[in-house]
N, C-alpha and C positions, 0 to 999 in steps of 0.2 A: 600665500598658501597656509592654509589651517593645521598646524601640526598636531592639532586632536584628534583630527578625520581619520581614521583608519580605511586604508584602500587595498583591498584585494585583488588584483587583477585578475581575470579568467587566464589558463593556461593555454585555451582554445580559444580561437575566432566568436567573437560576440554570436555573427548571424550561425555558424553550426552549433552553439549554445540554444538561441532560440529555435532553430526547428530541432535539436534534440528535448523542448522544454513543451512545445507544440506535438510532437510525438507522444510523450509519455500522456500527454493530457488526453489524446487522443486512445489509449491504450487505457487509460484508467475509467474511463466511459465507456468502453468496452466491456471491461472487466466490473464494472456497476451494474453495465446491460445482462450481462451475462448471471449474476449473483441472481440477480432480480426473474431471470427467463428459468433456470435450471427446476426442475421439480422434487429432483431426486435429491434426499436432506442430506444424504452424506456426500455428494457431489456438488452440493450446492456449498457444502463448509469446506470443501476444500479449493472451490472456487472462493471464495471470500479470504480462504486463506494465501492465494495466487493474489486477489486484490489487495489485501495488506501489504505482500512485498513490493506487489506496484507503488503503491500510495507513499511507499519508504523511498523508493526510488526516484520520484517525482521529488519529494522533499526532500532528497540529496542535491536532487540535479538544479534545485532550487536556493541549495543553501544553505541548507538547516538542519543540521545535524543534530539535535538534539531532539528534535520532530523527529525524526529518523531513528531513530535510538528508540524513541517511544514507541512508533507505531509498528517497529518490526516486534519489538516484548509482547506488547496487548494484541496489536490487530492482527499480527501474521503468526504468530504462535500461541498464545493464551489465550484468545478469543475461542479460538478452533479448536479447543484443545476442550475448554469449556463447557463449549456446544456440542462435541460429539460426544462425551463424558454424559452428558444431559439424554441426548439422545438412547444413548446404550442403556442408560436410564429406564427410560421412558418404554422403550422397547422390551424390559425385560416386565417389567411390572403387567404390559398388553397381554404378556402370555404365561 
């Protein structure tokens, strides 16, 4: 036995790991599908900003904490935050 290896066990069942890993993946191509279909910009960034907490989510359920950390700052807060900041922007300038 390799006493270098660091071994983290799941605290759950391997197979309900994978179909909670297979869900979320299924739920973030959703919420891509969705980002991508919406028309309306301020409903469209706050869908994107529902798909950043996904996409944190997935990279927990995956592992990665630190992915996770990242993507909830930028994608699911700062991003959106950004965008409609630009928006109100852009909107005020039109009239």
């Amino acid at each position: 036995m390799n006493t270098l290896a660091v071994s983290t066990p799941y605290t759950v069942p391997v197979a309900m790991m994978d179909v909670l890993q297979v869900t979320l993946l299924v739920l973030v191509a959703a919420g891509a599908t969705a980002v991508v279909l919406i028309r309306d910009r301020v409903r469209q960034v706050l869908m994107l900003s529902i798909y950043g907490v996904l996409l944190a989510v997935l990279f927990l359920a995956f592992q990665a904490p630190d992915v996770t950390l990242s993507e909830l700052t930028i994608g699911a807060v700062l991003l959106p935050i950004v965008i409609l900041l630009t928006l109100a922007k852009v909107r005020k300038r039109e009239q």
